[in-house]
MIDOSE-1310 file (N, C-alpha, C; in nm, 2 decimals, decimal comma, always signed):
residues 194
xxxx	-0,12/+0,98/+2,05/-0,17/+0,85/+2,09/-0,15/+0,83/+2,24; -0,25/+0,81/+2,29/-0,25/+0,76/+2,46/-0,29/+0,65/+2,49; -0,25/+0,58/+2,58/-0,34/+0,41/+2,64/-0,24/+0,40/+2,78; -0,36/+0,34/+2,84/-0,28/+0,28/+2,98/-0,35/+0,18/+3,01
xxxx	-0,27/+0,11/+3,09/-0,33/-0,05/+3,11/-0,39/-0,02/+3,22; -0,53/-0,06/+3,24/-0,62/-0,06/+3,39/-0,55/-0,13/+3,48; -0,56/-0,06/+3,59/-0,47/-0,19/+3,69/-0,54/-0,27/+3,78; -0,68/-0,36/+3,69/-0,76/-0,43/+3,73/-0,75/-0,54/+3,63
xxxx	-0,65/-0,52/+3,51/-0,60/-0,60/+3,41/-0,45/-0,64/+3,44; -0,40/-0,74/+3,40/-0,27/-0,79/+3,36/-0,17/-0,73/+3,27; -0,29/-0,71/+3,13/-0,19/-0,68/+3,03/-0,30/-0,65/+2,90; -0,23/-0,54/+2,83/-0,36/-0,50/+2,79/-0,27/-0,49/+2,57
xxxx	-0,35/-0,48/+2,49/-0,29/-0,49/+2,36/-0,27/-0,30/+2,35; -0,16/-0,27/+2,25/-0,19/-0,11/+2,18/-0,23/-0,17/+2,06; -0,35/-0,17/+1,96/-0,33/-0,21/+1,81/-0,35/-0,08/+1,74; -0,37/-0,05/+1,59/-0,39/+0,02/+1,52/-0,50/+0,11/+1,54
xxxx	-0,62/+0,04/+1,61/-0,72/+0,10/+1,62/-0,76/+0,19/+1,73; -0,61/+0,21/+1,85/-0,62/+0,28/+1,91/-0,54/+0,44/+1,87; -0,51/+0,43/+1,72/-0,47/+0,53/+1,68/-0,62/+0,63/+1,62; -0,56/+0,78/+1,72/-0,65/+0,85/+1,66/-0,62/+0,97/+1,59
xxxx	-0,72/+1,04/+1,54/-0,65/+1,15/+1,42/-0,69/+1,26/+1,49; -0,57/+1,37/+1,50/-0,58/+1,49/+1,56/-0,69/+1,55/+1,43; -0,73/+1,66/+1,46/-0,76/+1,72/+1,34/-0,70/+1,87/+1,37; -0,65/+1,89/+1,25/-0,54/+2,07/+1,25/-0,62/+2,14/+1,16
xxxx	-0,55/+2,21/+1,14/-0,59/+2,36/+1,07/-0,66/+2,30/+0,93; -0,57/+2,29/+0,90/-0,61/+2,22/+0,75/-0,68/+2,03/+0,76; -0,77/+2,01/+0,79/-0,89/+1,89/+0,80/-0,91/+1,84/+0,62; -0,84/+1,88/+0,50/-0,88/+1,82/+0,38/-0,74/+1,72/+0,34
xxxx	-0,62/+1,73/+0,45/-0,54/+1,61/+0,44/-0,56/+1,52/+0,54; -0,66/+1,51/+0,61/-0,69/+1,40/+0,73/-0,67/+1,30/+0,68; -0,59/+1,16/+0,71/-0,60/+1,07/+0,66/-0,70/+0,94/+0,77; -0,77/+0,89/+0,73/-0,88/+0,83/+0,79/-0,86/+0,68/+0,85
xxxx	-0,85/+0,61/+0,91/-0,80/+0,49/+1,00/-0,83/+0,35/+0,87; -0,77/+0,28/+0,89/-0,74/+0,13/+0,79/-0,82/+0,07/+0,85; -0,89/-0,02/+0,76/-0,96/-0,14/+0,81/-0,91/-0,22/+0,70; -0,85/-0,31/+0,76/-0,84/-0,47/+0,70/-0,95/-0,56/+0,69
xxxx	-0,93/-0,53/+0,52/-1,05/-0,71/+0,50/-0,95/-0,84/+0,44; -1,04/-0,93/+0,50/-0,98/-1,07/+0,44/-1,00/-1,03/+0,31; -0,92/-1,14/+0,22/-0,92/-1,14/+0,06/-1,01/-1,24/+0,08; -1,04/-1,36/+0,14/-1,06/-1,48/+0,09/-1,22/-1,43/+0,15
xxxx	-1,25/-1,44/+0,29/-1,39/-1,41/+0,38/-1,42/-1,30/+0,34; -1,38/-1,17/+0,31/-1,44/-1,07/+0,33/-1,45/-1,02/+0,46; -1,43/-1,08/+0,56/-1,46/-0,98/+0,71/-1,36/-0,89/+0,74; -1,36/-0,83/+0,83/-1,31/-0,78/+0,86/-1,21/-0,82/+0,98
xxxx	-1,08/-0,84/+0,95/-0,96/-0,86/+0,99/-0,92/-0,80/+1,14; -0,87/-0,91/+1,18/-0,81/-0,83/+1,31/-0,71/-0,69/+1,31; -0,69/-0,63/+1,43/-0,62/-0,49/+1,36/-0,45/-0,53/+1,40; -0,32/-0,43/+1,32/-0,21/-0,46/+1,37/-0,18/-0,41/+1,53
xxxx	-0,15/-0,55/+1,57/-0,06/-0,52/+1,69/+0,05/-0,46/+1,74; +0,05/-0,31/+1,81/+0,17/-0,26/+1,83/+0,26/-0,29/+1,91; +0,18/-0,31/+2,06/+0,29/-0,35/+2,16/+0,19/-0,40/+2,24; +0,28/-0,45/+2,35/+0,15/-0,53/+2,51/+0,14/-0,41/+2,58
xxxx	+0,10/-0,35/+2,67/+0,12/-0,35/+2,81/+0,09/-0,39/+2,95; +0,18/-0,39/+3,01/+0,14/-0,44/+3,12/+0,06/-0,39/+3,25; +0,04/-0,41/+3,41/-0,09/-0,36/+3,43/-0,01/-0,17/+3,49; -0,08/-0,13/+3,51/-0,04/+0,06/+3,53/+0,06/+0,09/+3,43
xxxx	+0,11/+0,06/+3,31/+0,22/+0,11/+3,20/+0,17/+0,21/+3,14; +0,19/+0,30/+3,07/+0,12/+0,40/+2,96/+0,21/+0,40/+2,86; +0,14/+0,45/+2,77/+0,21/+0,45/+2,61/+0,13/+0,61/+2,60; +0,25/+0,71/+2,57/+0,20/+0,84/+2,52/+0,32/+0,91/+2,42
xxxx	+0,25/+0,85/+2,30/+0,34/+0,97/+2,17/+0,22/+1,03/+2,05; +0,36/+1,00/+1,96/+0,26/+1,10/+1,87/+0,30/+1,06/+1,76; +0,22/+1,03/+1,63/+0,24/+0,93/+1,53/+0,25/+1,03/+1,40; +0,33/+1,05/+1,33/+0,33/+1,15/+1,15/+0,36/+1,04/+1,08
xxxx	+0,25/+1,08/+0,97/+0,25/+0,99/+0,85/+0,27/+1,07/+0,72; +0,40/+1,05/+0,71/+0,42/+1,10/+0,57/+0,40/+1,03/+0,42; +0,38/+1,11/+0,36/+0,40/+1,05/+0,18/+0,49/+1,06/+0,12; +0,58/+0,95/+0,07/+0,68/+1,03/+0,03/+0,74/+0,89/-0,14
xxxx	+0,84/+0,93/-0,19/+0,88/+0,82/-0,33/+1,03/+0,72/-0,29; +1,06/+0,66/-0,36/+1,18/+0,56/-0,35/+1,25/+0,62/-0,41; +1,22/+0,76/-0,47/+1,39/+0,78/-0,55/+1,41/+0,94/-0,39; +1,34/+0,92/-0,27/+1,37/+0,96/-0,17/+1,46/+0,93/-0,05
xxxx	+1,39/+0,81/-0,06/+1,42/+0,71/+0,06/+1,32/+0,59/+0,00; +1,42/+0,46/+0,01/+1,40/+0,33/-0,02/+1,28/+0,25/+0,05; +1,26/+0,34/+0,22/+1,13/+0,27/+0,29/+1,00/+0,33/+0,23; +1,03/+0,42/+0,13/+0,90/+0,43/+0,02/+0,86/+0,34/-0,04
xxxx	+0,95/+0,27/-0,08/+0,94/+0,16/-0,27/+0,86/+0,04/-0,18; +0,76/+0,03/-0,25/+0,66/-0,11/-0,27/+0,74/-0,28/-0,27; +0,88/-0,22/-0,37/+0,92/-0,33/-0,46/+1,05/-0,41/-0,35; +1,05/-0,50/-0,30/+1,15/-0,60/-0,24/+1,25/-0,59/-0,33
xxxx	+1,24/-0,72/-0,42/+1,34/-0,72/-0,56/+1,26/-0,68/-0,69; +1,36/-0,65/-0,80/+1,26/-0,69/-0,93/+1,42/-0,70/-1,01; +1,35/-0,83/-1,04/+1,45/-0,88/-1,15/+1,45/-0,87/-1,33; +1,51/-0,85/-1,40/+1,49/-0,82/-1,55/+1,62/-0,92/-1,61
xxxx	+1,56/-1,04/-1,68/+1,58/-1,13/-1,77/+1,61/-1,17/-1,88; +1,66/-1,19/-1,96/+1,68/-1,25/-2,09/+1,60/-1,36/-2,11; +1,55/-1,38/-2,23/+1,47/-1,52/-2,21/+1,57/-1,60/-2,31; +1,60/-1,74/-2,21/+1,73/-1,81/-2,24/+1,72/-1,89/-2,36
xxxx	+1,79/-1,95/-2,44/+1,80/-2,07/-2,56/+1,86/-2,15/-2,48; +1,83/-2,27/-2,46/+1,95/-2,40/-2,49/+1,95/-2,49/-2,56; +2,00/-2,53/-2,60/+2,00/-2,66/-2,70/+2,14/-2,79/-2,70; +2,03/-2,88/-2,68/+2,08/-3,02/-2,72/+2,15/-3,06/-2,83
xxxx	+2,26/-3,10/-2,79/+2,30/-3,23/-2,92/+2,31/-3,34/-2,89; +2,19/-3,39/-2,85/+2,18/-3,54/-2,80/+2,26/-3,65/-2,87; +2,31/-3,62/-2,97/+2,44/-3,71/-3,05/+2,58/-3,77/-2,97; +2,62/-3,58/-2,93/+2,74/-3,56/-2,85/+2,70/-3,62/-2,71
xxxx	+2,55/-3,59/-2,59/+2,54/-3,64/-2,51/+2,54/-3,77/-2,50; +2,44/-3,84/-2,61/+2,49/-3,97/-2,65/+2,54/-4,08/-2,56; +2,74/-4,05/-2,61/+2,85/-4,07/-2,57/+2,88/-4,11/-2,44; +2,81/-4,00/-2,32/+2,79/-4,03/-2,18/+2,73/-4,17/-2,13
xxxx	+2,75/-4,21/-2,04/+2,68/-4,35/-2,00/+2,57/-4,26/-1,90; +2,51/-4,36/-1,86/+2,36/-4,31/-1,77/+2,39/-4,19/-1,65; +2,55/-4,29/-1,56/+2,53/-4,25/-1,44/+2,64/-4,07/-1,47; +2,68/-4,07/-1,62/+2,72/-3,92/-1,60/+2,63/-3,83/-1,65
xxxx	+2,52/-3,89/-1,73/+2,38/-3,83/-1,82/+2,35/-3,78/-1,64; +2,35/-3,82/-1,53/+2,22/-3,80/-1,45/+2,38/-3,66/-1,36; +2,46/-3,70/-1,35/+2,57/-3,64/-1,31/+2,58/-3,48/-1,40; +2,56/-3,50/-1,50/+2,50/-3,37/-1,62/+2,40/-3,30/-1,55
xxxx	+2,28/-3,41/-1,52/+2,16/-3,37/-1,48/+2,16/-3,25/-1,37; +2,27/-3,29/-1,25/+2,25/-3,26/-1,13/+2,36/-3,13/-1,12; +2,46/-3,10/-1,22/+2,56/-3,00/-1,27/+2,47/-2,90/-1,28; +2,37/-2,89/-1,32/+2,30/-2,78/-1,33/+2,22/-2,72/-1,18
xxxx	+2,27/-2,62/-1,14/+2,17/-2,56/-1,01/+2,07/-2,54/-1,00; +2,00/-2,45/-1,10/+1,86/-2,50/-1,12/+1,73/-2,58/-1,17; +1,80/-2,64/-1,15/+1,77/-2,83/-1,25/+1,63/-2,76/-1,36; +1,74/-2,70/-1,46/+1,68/-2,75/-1,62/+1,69/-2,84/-1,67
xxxx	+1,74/-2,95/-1,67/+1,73/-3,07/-1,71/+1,66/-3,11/-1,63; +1,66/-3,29/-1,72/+1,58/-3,42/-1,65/+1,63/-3,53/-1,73; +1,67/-3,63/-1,62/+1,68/-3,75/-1,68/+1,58/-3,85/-1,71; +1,53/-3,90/-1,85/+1,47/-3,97/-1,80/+1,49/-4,08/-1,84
xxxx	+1,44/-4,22/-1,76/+1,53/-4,36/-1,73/+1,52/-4,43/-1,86; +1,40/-4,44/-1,84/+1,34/-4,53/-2,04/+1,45/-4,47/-2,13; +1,42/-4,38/-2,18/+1,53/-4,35/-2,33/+1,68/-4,31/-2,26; +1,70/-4,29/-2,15/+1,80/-4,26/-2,14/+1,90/-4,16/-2,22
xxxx	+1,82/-4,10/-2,21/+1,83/-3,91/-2,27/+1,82/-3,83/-2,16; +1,88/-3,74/-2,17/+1,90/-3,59/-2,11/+1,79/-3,51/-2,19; +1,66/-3,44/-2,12/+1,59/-3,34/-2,16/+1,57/-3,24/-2,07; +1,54/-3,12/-2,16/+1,51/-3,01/-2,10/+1,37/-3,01/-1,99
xxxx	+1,39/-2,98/-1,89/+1,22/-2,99/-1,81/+1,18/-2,88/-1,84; +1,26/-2,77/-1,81/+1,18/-2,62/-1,77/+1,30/-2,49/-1,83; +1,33/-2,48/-1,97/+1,39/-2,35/-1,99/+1,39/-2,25/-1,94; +1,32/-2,22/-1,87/+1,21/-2,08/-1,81/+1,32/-2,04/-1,65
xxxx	+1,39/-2,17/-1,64/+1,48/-2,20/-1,52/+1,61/-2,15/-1,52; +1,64/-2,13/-1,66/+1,77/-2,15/-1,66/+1,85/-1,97/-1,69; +1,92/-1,99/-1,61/+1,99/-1,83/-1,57/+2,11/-1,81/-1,63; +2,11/-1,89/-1,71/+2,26/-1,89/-1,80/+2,43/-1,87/-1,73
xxxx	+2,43/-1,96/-1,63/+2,53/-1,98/-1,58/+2,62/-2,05/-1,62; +2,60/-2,16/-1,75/+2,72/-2,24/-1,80/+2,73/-2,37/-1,71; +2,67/-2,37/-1,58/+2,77/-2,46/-1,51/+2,75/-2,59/-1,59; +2,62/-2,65/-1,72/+2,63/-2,77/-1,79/+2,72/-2,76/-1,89
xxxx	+2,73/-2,64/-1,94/+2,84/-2,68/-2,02/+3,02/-2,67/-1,99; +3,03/-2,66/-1,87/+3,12/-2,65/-1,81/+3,15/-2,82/-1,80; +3,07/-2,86/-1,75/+3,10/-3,01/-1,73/+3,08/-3,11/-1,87; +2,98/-3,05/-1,97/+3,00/-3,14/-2,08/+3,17/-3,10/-2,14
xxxx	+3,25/-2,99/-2,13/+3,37/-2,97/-2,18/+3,50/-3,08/-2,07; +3,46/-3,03/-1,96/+3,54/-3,16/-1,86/+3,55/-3,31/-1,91; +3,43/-3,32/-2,01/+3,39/-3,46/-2,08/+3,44/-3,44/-2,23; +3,53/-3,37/-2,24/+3,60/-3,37/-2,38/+3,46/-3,37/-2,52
xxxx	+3,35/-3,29/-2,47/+3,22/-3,31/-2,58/+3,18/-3,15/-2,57; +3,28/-3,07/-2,63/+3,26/-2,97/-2,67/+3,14/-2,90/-2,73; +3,05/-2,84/-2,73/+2,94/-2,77/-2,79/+2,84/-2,90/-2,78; +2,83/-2,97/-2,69/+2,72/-3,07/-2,62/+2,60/-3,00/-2,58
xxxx	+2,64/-2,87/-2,55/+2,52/-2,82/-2,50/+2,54/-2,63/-2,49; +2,47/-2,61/-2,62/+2,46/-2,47/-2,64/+2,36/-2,33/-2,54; +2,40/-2,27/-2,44/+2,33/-2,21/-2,38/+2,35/-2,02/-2,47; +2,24/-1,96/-2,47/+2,27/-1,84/-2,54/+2,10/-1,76/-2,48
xxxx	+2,14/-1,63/-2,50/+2,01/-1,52/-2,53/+1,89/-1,52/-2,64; +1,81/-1,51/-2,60/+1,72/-1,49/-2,77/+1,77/-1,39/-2,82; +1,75/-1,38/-2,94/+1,80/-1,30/-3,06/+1,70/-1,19/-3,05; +1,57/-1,23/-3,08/+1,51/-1,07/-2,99/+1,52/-1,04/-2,92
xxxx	+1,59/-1,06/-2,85/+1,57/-0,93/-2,68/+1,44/-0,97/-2,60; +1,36/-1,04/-2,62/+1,25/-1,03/-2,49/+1,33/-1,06/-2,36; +1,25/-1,00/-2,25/+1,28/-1,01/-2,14/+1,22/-1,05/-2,07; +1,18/-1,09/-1,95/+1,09/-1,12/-1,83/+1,18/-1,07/-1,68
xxxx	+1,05/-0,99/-1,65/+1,07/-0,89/-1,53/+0,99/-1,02/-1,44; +1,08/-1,00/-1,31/+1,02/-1,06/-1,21/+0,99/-0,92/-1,06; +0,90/-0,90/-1,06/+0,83/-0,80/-0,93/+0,79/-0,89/-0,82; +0,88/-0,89/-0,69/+0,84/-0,89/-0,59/+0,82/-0,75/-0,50
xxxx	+0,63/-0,75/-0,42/+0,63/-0,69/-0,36/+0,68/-0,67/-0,21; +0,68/-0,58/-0,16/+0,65/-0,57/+0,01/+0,56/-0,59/+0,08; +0,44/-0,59/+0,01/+0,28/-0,61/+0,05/+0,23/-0,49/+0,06; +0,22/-0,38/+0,01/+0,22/-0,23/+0,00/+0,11/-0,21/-0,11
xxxx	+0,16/-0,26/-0,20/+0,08/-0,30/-0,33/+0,11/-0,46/-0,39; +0,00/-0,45/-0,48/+0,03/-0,59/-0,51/+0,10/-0,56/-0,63; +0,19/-0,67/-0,73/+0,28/-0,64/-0,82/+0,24/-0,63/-0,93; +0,10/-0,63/-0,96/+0,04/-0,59/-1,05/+0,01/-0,45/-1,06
xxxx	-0,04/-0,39/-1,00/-0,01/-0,26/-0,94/+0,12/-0,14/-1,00; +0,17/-0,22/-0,93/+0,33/-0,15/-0,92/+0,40/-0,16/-1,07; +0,33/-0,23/-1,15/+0,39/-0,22/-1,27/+0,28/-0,18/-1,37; +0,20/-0,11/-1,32/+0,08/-0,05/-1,43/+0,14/+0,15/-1,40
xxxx	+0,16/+0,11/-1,23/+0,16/+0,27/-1,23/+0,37/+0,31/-1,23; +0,42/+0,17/-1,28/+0,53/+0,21/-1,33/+0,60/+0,30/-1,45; +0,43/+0,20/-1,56/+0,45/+0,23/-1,67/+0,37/+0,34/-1,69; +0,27/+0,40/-1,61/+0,19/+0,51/-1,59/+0,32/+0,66/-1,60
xxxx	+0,40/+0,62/-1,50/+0,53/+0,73/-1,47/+0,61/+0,71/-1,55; +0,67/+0,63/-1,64/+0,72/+0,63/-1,75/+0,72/+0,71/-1,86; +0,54/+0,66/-1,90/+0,50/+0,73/-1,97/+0,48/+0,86/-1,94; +0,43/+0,92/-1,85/+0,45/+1,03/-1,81/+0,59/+1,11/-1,79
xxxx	+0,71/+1,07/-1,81/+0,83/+1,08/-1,82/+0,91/+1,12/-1,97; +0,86/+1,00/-2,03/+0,87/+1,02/-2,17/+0,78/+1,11/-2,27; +0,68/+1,16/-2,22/+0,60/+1,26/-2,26/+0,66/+1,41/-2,22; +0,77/+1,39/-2,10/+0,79/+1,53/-2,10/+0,90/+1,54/-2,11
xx	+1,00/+1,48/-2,15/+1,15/+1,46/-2,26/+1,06/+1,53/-2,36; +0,94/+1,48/-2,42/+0,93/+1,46/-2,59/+0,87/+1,63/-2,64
């Protein structure tokens, strides 16, 4: 890759599209230049920006693009985080919470870090908002025991085993993707154990 800034300009962009493809011996692994489209418009997207330059500067190297896996090197993997879950129980004994006055029901409320609970004012009951939230930390029943109300609030695993995987990408692929051609290599994994 070559560019120089004209010195009839200030300052000039390098983007992606000033990358060009040598062609070698072998032309059936050429890899062919990106174009970005919008998801939403459809047009075509501005290209990535490499660097500025300024006026008489040059830029001259040489760019290899390899292919390669994550169980190589990690700047392969698609995948940011991916998290794997229990899907949680909790349960009320609104009998034993009860007992509490309002301003420790909301004090309960706020014990929890990922606010699965909810107070709400009218019945003045403690409810669940969102199980789906809860990471099984204990910290509510940590505090209903501080309140001498022992098994106030039952947190546990399901009994089946389901799980929920959480995939975040890099932007590489989308995380739909990355978990079709997971289970793609899996299966292909487990077919050649069998």
């Amino acid at each position: 890759m070559q560019k120089k800034c004209p010195p009839d300009l200030d300052q000039c962009e390098v983007t992606s599209n000033d990358i060009k493809l040598e062609t070698g011996q072998n032309d059936a692994h050429q890899v062919m230049p990106v174009r970005f489209i919008d998801d939403q418009t459809g047009e075509e997207t501005d290209p990535i920006l490499i660097m500025k330059l300024r006026k008489n500067q040059q830029l001259d190297f040489k760019l290899i693009a390899r292919k390669g896996t994550a169980q190589t090197h990690a700047k392969w993997s698609p995948v940011a985080t991916c998290i794997m879950r229990a899907e949680p129980i909790v349960d009320l004994d609104q009998e034993k919470i009860g007992q509490l006055n309002a301003e420790e029901k909301q004090e309960l409320v706020n014990s929890c870090p990922r606010r699965v609970f909810s107070f709400n004012g009218l019945s003045q009951a403690v409810e669940i908002e969102d199980i789906m939230k809860c990471n099984l930390c204990n910290e509510c029943v940590k505090y209903t025991s501080e309140k001498k109300l022992d098994k106030a609030i039952r947190i546990d695993e399901a009994a089946g085993k389901k799980y929920f995987y959480t995939v975040e990408s890099t932007g590489a692929l989308p995380p739909a993707q990355i978990l079709l051609k997971a289970i793609r290599e899996l299966k292909q994994k487990l077919s050649m154990l069998q």
